[in-house]
N, C-alpha and C positions, 0 to 999 in steps of 0.2 A: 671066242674073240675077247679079246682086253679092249676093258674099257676105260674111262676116265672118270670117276667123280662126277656127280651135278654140280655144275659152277667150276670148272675147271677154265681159265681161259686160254684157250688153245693161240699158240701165233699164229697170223698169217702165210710167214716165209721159216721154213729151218733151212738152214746149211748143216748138212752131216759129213765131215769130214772121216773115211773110210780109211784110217792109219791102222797097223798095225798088221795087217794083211801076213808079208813075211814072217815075222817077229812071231806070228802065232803058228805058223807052220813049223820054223826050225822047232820051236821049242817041244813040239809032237813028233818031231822025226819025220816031218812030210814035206815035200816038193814046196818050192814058192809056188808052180802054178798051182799045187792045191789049197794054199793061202789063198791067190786072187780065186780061186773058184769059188771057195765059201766065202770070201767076202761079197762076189756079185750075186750071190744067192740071198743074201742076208741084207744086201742094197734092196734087192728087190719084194723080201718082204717088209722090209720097213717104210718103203714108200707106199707099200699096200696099207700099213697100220697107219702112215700119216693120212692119208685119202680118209680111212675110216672113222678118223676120230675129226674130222672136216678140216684137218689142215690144206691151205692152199695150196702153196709151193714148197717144193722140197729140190735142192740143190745140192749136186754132190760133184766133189771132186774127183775124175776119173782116173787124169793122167795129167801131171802137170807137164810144163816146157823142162824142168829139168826132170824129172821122169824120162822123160825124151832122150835126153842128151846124154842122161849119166847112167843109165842102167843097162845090163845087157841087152841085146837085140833080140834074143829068143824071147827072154820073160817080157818085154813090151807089145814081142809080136802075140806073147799067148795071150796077154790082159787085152790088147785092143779086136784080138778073135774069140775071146770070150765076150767082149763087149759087142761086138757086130752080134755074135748068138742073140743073145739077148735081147738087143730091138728085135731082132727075128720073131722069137716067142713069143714076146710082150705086147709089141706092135698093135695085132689085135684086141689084148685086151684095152689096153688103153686108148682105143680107139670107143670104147664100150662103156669106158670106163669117164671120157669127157678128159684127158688130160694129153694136152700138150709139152710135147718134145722140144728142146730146145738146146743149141749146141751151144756151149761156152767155150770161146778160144781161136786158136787159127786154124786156118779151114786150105793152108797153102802148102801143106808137109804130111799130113795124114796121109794112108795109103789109101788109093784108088777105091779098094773094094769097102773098106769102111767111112769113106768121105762118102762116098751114092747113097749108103744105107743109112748116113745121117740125113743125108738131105732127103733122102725118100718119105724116114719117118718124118722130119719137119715139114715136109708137104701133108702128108698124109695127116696131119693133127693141127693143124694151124688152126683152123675154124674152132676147137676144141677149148669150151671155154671153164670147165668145173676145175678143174687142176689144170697147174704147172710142174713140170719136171723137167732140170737145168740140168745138164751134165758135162764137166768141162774136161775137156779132150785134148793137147795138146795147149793147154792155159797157164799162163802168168798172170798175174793183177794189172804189173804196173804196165805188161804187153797191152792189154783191153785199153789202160788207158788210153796208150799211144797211137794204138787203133784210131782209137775216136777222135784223139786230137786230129790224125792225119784224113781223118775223114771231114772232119768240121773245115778244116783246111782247105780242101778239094773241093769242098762244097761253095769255096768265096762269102764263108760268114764276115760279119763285120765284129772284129773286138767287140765294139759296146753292146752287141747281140746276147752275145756269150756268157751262160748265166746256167744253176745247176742242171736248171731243165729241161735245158738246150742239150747239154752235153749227155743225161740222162737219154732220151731219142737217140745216141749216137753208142750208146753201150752196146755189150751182149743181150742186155734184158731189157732191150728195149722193148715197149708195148706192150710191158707186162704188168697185171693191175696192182703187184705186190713184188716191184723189184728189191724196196729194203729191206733186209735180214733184219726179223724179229730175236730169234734163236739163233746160234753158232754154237754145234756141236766137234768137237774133236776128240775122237779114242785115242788110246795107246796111250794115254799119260803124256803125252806132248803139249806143251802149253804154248803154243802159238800159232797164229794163222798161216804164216809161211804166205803171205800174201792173196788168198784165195778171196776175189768179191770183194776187196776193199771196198771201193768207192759205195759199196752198198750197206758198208757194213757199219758205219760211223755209230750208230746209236743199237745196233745188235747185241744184247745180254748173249755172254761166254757161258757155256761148259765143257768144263772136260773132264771127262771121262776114262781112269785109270782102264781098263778093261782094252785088249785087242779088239779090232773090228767085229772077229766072224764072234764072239761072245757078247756083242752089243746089242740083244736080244730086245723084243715087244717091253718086255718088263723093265729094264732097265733105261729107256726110250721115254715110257712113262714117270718115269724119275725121273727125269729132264726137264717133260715137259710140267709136271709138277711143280719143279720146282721156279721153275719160267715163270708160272701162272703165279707164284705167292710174291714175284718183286715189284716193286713198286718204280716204277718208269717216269722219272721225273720231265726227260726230255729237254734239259737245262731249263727249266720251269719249276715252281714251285709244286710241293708235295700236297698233290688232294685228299690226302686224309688229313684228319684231325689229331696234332700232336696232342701226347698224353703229355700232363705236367707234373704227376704226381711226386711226392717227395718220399725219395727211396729208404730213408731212414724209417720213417712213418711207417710205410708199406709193409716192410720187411717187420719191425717190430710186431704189427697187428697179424700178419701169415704167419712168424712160428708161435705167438699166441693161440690164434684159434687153432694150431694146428694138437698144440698143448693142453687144448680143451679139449677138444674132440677122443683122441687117447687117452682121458682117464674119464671119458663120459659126461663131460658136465655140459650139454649139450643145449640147455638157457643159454649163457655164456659165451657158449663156443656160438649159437647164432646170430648173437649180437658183436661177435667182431667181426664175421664173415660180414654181414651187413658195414660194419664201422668199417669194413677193410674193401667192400668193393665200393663205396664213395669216395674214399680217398685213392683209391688208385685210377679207378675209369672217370672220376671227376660227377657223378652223376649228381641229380639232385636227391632230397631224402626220401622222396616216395618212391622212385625207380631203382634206389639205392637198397630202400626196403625188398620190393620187390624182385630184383636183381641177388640179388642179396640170398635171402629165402630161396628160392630156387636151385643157388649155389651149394648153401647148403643143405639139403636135402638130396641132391647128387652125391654130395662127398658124404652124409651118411649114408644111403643107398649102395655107395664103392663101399664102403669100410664092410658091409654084409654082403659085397659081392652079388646084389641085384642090380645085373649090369643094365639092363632094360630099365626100368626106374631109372638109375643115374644117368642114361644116356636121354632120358624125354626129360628132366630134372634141368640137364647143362643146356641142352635145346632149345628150351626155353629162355636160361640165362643169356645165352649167344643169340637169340631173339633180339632181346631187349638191347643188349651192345651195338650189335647193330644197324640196329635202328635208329638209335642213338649220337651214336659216335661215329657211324658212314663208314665204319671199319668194312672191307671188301672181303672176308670171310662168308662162307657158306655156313649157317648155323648145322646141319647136319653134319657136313665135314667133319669143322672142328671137332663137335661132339664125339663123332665116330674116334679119331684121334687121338683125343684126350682119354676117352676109353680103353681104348688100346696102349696109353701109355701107364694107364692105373695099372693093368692089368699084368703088364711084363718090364715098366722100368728103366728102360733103359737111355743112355747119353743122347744115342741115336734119334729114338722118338718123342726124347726133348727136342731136338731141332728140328723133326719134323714139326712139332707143334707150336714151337715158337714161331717158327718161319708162317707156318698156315694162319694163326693168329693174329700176327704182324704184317704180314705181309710184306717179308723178306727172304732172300734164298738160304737155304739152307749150311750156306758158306758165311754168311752173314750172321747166323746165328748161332757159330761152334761156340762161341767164347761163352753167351750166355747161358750157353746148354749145358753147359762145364761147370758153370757155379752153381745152375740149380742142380746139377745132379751130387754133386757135394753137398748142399744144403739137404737135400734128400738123402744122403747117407748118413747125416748125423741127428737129424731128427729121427730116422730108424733106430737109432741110437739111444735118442733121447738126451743129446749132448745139446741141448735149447741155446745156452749162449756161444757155440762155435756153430749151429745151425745160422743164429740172428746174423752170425759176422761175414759167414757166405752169404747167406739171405740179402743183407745189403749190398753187399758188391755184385749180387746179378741184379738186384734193378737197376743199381747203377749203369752197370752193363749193358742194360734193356732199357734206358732212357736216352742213355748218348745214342744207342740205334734208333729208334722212334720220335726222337726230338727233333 
């Protein structure tokens, strides 16, 4: 089983938007109904991976209103017969499993035999309070709203009544403890929601996901949620961490310094800018700054001999002190783990992942700085010190306007 990180924070609600289905079949020479089959297969284990890793709700979209309306009659009849299967199977497990069913959309046009089978399983799980599972079934967005308008309506509310969480009660998800979409996933490279869950979605961090559905696998789900966990949620509220102030000229001067030290050994030297270099950037005082400090560097000699053990209890300690510090939301093991792994192979890539872990930004947020340090990294490999200094500057740069 896949796991997540210590200190991962998982969301409460994902939406996984299941695109690409067709698109991944033509391109193997196989039927669209063998697209929707591995896509319901692949729905159903990843709501298994969300339950495991203790995500709450997991909402997917099955069949929209124009699904409905604009696709053949066969392919809609085989997806919404595959979907009846499926509560078939599943039914009991999640019955076992503590997760309620729940139908998104209109309930006035479905066919007979799979309108019973939703309403069987939403009887059958209501009580069920460990998991949610949404699944919208002949759904539009702005339809749900009108829904509930015309419910609120029927109902003789009074205008001045009428307020978010009034109308909340009158959705598809109502009474549910986690209607807001934390996460919004969408495969197949498509970058929009196509209306799915608005109302719920106002403040839900996007990904999306280059990859067809039925290849949207556990591992790459964890990249998602990964990278969820490293953004910082302001909520149109102020930023609870502690901006850095440091001055990127500064910075950058003093890193390809010690880095200049450290390469030809002078390793007095080279300790005493790592210390000069992590006060001025993490703002500390001079005793933590020592300490912090010292710790740093004996990691990065530790990597230079390739005692990855050494440097990883070395930075652990460093990223101890930071954040304790500075209330940075990093897992000291993480990062450390991370950063070890980015000594070790290099690459653009696992710069953003570790900037993003670090900072506590998604991994989108962080191309641009990852781009400069890994140029500055190529020419200190080099030993090219003042074109290393002149990227060097422009990724703090870079990494100040993100963190300030």
């Amino acid at each position: 089983m896949i796991t997540l990180p210590v200190g991962t924070k998982v969301p409460n609600h994902v939406v996984i938007m299941p695109d690409g289905d067709r698109r991944w079949a033509r391109a193997r020479g196989l039927s669209v109904s063998e697209g929707h089959r591995a896509g319901i297969e692949n729905l159903v284990r990843l709501a298994k991976t969300c339950r495991n890793w203790g995500i709450h709700t997991v909402s997917a979209w099955g069949l929209s209103t124009e699904n409905w309306q604009d696709r053949p009659k066969d392919e809609v009849e085989f997806l919404m017969r595959g979907i009846t299967q499926a509560v078939d199977v599943y039914l009991h497990e999640m019955g076992e499993e503590g997760v309620r069913m729940v139908h998104l959309g209109r309930k006035d046009r479905l066919p007979d035999y799979l309108l019973k089978k939703l309403v069987y399983a939403e009887e059958q799980t209501r009580n069920n309070t460990r998991h949610v599972f949404n699944v919208g079934l002949d759904y539009n967005g702005w339809d749900e709203v009108v829904r509930a308008t015309q419910k609120i309506v029927a109902s003789g509310v009074k205008p001045e009544k009428i307020d978010r969480k009034l109308i909340d009660g009158y959705m598809d998800t109502a009474d549910q403890p986690y209607p807001y979409i934390d996460l919004y996933i969408r495969t197949s490279g498509e970058q929009r929601t196509s209306g799915f869950m608005m109302w719920q979605a106002d403040y839900a961090e996007f990904y999306f996901e280059p990859s067809y559905f039925p290849d949207f696998s556990a591992e790459k789900l964890k990249e998602a949620i990964l990278d969820f966990s490293r953004r910082r949620r302001r909520f149109g509220g102020n930023d609870v961490e502690k901006h850095l102030g440091f001055n990127p000229a500064v910075v950058a001067d003093l890193e390809v310094r010690w880095r200049h030290q450290l390469s030809i050994g002078e390793k007095e030297k080279f300790r005493d800018l790592v210390v000069r270099y992590v006060k001025e950037h993490y703002g500390l005082s001079k005793s933590l700054a020592k300490e912090a400090g010292l710790a740093m560097a004996r990691a990065l000699v530790h990597g230079q001999e390739k005692d990855w053990d050494k440097a990883r209890d070395a930075l652990e300690g460093l990223y101890g002190i930071l954040q304790k510090t500075l209330k940075l939301a990093f897992e000291p093991e993480v990062i450390a783990r991370i950063e070890i792994d980015l000594w070790k192979h290099g690459s653009e890539e696992g710069l953003r992942e570790y900037l993003a872990e670090k900072f506590r930004f998604s991994t989108f947020q962080a191309a641009k700085s990852a781009h400069l340090a890994y140029l500055a990294n190529a020419e200190v490999t080099k030993k090219n010190w003042e074109k290393a200094k002149w990227y060097m500057e422009r990724f703090y740069q870079a990494l100040k306007e993100r963190v300030a």
